[in-house]
N, C-alpha and C positions, 0 to 999 in steps of 0.2 A: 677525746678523753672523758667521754660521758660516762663510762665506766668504774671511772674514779669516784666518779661523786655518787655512784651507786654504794661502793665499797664505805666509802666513807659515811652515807647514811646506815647501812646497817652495823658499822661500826660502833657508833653512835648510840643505836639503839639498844645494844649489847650492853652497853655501859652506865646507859638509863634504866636498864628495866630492875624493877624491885630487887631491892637487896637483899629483904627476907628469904627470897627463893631464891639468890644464889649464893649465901652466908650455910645455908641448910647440911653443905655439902662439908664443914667445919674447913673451908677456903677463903681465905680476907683477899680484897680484892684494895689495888692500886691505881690512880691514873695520874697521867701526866703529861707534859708538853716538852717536846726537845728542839732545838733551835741552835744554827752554826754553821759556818763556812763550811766548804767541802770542797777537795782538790782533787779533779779530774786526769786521772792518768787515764789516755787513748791516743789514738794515732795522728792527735793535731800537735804537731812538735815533736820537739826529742824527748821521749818519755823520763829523764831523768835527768834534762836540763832545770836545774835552777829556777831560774828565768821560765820557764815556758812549766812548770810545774806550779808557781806562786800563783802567775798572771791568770792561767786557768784556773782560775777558783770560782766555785759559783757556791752556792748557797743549798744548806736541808732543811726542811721543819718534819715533825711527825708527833703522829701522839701515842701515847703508849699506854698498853693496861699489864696489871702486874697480876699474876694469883703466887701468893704463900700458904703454905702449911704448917706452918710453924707458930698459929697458935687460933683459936676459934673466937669468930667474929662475936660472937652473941654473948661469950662472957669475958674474953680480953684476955683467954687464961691458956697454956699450955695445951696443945692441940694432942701431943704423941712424943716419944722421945726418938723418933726415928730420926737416924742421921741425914735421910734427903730431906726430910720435913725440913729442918733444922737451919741446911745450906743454901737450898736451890732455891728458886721462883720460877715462873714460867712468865718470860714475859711476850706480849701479842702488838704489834703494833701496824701501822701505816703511815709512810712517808710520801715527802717529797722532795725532789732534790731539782735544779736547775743550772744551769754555765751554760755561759757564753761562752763560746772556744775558738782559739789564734794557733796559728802556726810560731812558734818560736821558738830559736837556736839558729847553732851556726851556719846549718846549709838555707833556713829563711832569711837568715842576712848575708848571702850572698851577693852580687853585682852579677847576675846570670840570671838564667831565663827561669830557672830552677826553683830560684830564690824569688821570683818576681813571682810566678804560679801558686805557693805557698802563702806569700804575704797579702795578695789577693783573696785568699780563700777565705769564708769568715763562715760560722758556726753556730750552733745551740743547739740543746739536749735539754730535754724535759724527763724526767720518769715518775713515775707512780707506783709503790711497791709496799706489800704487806706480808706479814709472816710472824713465825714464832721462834721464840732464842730460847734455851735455855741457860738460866743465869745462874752461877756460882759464887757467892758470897764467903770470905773465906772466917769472918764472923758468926755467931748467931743472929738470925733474923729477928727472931723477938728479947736479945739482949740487946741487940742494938734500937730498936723500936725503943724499949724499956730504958733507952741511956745509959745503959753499961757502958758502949763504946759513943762517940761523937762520930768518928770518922770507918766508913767499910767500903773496903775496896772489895771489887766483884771482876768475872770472868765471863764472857757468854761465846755460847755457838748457835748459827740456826741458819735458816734457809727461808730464801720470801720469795715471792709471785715479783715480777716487774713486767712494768709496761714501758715504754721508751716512747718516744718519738722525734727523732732529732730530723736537722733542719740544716742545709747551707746554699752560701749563693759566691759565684766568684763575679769580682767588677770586671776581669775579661771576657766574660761572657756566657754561655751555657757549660755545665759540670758537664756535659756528654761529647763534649768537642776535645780531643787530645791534645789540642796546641793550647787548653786553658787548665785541663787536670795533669796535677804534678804527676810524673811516669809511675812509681807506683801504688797509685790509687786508680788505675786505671783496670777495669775489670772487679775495683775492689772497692763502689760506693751503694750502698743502698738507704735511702733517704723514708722510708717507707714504716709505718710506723708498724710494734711487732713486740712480744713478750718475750719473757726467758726467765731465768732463776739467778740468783744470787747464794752466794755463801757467806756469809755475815760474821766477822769476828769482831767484838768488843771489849774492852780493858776501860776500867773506869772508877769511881769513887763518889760512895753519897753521904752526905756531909747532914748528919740532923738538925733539925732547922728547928723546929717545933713540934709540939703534940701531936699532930697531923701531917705533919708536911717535911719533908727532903730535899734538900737540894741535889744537882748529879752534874759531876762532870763526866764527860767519855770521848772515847776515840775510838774509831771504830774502821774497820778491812771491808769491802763490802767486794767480793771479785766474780765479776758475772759469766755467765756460762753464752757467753755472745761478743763478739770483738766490733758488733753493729750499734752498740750503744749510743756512738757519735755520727752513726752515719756511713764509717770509713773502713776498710781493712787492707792494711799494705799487704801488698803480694808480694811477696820475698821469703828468702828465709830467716832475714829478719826479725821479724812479726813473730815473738815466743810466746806472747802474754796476749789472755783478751783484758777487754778495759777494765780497769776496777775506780774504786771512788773510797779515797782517806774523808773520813766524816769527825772535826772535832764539833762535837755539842755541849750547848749545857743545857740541862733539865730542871723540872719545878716536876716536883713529885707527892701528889695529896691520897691521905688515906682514906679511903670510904667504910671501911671497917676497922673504928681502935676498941 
């Protein structure tokens, strides 16, 4: 995962360097921290068991930078009357997300051999992924900066880089022996770590806190272009969906240009 922490330093660096020369482009820039459970839908359990939907929960953090057009850094004052100025943002960020993952539902709680292979198997998934949304606010961005509104709800689409690398181990034994892997996962594990892409949908609300600073709540679709996320892929016909990941967060959101 050395990789990450490459990303993550020039992240970083992006968001440190002088703000006079990135203000110049009449762009106000945002950053933020988002932090929140996240429910792993993939092929450990029945994907829309209850139960085996909760208990997979693992956790996201990520940071986020925002650019607006909607109004120029260096005087605080109305940028352009264009209606994308106005709506949108472009937001840039980098995650991470984690779960531990179980087999759960009715055929793991069987009294069979079935069920004994399943409840044996145990799990984890790490990813690492960056990308860009665009954000729809259905507000004005600098009325609501300005306190016209207290409360704007927003809309985003976008696409990120992920890295994965998931992990399991059964207590009967090696995952390559077919008397210990459940029938169809057989032909359908790869534990190997490996990228892919996402498509990213979020629905959310940021709440003005102060002068500078936002609060954000969000929920967010995250459904990747790999059904390897955990490791697993049932052979069958089955298997309609690759994995995706429900992301609730909440965020702290500071201005770097008011």
């Amino acid at each position: 995962m050395n990789l990450s922490r490459v990303l993550l330093l020039i992240f970083l660096v992006l968001l440190l360097s002088p703000t006079k020369s990135r203000a110049q482009f009449n762009i106000s820039h945002e950053v933020g921290v988002l932090a929140g459970p996240a429910g792993f839908f993939t092929d450990y359990g029945e994907r829309w068991n209850v139960e085996n939907n909760l208990r997979n929960e693992g956790y996201g953090i990520g940071l986020v930078h925002y650019m607006n057009f909607a109004y120029k850094a260096k005087c605080s004052c109305k940028a352009t009357d264009w209606w994308f100025s106005k709506h949108f943002r472009i937001r840039n960020e980098i995650d991470y997300f984690s779960s531990k993952l179980e087999h759960f539902g009715p055929v793991a709680g069987k009294n069979s051999s079935g069920g004994a292979q399943l409840r044996a198997m145990h799990g984890k998934t790490n990813l690492v992924q960056f990308g860009t949304s665009l954000e729809y606010h259905f507000f004005g961005i600098k009325e609501f900066r300005d306190f016209a509104v207290l409360f704007a709800p927003y809309i985003s689409l976008g696409a990120h880089y992920v890295i994965y690398d998931p992990s399991a181990y059964s207590e009967l034994g090696p995952l390559d022996n077919e008397k210990v892997l459940f029938p169809t996962f057989v032909g359908g594990i790869d534990m190997e770590s490996n990228n892919t892409f996402a498509i990213v949908g979020s629905a959310g609300l940021r709440y003005r806190l102060g002068r500078n600073n936002d609060l954000m709540i969000e929920g967010r679709w995250q459904y990747y272009d790999s059904d390897f996320i955990d490791g697993l892929d049932v052979q069958g016909p089955q298997n309609k969906f690759n994995d995706f990941v429900f992301w609730f967060n909440l965020g702290y959101i500071y201005y770097l240009n008011f």
